[in-house]
N, C-alpha and C positions, 0 to 999 in steps of 0.2 A: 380474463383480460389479456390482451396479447402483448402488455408488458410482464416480462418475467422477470426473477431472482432468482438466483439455486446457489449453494456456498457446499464449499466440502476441506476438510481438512487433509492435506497428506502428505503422505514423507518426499521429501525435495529427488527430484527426477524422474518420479513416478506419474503417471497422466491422471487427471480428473476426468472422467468421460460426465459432464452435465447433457441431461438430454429433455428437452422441451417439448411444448406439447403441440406444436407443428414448424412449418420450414422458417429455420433464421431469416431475418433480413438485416438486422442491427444487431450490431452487439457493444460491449465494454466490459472490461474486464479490471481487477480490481485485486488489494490484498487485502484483508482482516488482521491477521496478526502472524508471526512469524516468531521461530527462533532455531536459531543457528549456533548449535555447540558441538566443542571439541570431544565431550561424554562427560559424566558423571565425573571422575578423577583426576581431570588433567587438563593444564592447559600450556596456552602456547601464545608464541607471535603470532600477527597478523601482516598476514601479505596481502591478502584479499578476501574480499565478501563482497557477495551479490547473490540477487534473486532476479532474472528475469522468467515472463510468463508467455512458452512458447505455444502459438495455439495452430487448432488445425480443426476445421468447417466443415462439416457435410451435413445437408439437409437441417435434422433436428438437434444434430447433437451437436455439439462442440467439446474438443478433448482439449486441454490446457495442463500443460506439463509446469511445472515452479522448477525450471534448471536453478539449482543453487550452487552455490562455492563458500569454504570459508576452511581457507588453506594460510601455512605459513611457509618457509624458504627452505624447511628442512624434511620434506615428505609429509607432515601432519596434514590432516584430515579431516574436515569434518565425520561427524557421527552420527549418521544417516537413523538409528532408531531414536537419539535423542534430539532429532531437527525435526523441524515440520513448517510448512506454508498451507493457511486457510485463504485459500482464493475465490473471491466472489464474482458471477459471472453477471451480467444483467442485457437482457436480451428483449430485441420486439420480434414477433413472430406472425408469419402472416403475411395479408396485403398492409404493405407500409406505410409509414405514417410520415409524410414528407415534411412534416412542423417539428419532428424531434431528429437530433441527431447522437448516435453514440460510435466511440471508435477511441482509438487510440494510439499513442505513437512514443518513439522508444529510441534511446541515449540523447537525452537533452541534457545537454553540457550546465554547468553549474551556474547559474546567472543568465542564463541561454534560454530560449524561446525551441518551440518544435517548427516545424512548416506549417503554414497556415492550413485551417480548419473551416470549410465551408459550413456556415451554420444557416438553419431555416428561418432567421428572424433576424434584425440587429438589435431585438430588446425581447432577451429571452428571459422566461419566466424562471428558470432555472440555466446558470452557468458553473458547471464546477469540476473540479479534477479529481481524479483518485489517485491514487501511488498505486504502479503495478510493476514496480522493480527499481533496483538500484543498481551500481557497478564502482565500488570503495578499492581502490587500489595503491598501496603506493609505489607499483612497480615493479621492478626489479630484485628488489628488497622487503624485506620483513623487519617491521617494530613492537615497541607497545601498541596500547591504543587508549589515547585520552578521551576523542569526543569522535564520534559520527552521528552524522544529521542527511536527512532528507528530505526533499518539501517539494510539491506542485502545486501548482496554482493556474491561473488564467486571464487570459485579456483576452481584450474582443476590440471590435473597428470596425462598423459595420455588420455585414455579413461573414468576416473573417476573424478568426477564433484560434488562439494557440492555449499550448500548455508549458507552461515556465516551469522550470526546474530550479532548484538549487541542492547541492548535493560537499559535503565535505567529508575526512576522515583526518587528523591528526594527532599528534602524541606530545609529546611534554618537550622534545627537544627539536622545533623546526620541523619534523618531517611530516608533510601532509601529501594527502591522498591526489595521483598522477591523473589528469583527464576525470574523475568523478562525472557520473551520469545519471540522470532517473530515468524510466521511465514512466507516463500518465495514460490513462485512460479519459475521458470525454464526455459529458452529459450535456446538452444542447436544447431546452425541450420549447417550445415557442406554440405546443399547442395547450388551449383553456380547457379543452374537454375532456383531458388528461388527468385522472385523477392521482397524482403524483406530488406527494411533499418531498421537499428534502430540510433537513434541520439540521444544524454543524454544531458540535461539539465542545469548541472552544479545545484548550490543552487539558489535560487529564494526566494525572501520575498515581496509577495503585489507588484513583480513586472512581467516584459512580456521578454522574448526573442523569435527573431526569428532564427530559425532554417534551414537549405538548406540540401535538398536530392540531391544525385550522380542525380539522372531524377526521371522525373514527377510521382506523387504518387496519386492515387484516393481515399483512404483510410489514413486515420491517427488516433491514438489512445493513450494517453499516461497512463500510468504507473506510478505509487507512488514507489521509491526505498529506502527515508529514509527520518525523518524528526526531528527536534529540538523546544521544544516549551522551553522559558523561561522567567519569571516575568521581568520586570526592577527594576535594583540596586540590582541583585542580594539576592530579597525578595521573603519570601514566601506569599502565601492570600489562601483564600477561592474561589472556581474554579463553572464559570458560566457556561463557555462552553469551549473548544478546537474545533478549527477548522481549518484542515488539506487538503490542493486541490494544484493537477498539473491539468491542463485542458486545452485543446488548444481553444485559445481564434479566429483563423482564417484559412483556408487555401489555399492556392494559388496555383497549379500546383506542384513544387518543394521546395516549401516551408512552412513555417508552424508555426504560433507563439503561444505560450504556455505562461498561466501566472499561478503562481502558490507562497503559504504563507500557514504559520503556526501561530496561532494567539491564543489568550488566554484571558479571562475576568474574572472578576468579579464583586458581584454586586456594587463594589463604585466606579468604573474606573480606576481598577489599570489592565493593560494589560500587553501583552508580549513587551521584547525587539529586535527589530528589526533587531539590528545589529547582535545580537546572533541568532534568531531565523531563520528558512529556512524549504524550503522543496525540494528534490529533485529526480530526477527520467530520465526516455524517455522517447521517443516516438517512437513508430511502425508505418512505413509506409510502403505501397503496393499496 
């Protein structure tokens, strides 16, 4: 089929070379699950965190770098062997298919729309976003960190298609995150003979659902669309790691179970709260 999937896990600023089984025409790109720590022993303020997914085209392949950051004001560092971004690519290949659109587009301000999106239909059979980066800053300065969230989403108007952001980072006393940004990715697909489901999630925290496709699917893939981290009792601490994953955990013919959490440490064991925290998204089957 000359829709593709391909997913790869890797340590943040190293390139994913995905390579397809003829010439790109479309693509979109996506994250799976992520985490970003300071190492095993130690933690720190947050000045900033983010993951954007730099990519670069030719012919078959497509190489997709996860630049990451998660620095604080005093030279800390993330911890490059204990980080990692699973980025998922999805791609049409071939002579194209002018009823589906994929793409994507990047720092959409918090409450903020991207630049319109020409899409092949104004009643697409499938409209949906992915999360393929964030940009949590509060500046100039480093604090705790109480809660960070991220989320895209979509509208549409016609033949015209954006990707909504919302994006926050704050701590326990006032200070929140400077200009916050997503980036989204794009699914557009307005052709019937496309055999293409997508199923969503709902929020999920360290837990599993199963999921059922219209008929049987040989491929499944899932997609990061937004997620919630935050301390318990509403405190702020010093941040060990954040760790963020949808991922299908089995699959069976037409169905398909995904488990997926948003999680948070520090070094004395104060974690996230469960009942607030989630992550959510779908999955692509075909």
């Amino acid at each position: 089929m000359p829709l593709e999937i391909l997913a790869s896990m890797v340590k943040p600023n190293c390139p994913a070379i995905f390579t397809f089984s003829d010439v790109i025409t479309q693509r979109m790109v996506g994250i799976q699950n992520f985490c970003l720590s300071y190492g095993k022993t130690t933690d720190h303020h947050v000045q900033t965190m983010s993951i954007a997914l730099n990519l670069n085209q030719t012919g078959k392949q497509l190489q997709v770098t996860p630049v990451a950051t998660l620095v604080d004001n005093s030279g800390h560092n993330m911890d490059l062997s204990e980080s990692f971004v699973t980025v998922v690519a999805m791609a049409w290949v071939g002579v194209n298919d002018d009823n589906l659109k994929l793409g994507n587009a990047n720092n959409i301000g918090n409450n903020s729309s991207s630049a319109p999106i020409i899409i092949p239909t104004p009643n697409p059979i499938v409209l949906q976003a992915a999360l393929a980066g964030f940009y949590l800053s509060y500046g100039a300065s480093d604090h705790h960190l109480e809660t960070a969230s991220c989320a895209v989403g979509t509208g549409a108007s016609g033949t015209s298609a954006e990707i909504t952001g919302q994006a926050q980072m704050y701590d326990d006393t006032g200070h929140n995150a400077v200009t916050p940004t997503v980036n989204g990715g794009l699914i557009a697909n307005g052709d019937t003979t496309l055999p293409m489901q997508v199923l969503l999630t709902d929020n999920l925290q360290n837990t599993t659902k199963l999921l059922t496709f219209d008929s049987d699917v040989s491929n499944v893939f899932s997609f990061m669309s937004s997620f919630k981290v935050q301390f318990k009792n509403n405190a702020d601490h010093h941040l060990r790691y954040i760790s963020v994953g949808l991922n299908v955990q089995s699959h069976t013919k037409n169905t398909v179970t995904v488990t997926g959490g948003a999680n948070l440490l520090d070094n004395t064991g104060h974690d996230q709260d469960s009942d607030i925290s989630h992550v959510s998204g779908f999955v692509v089957g075909y």
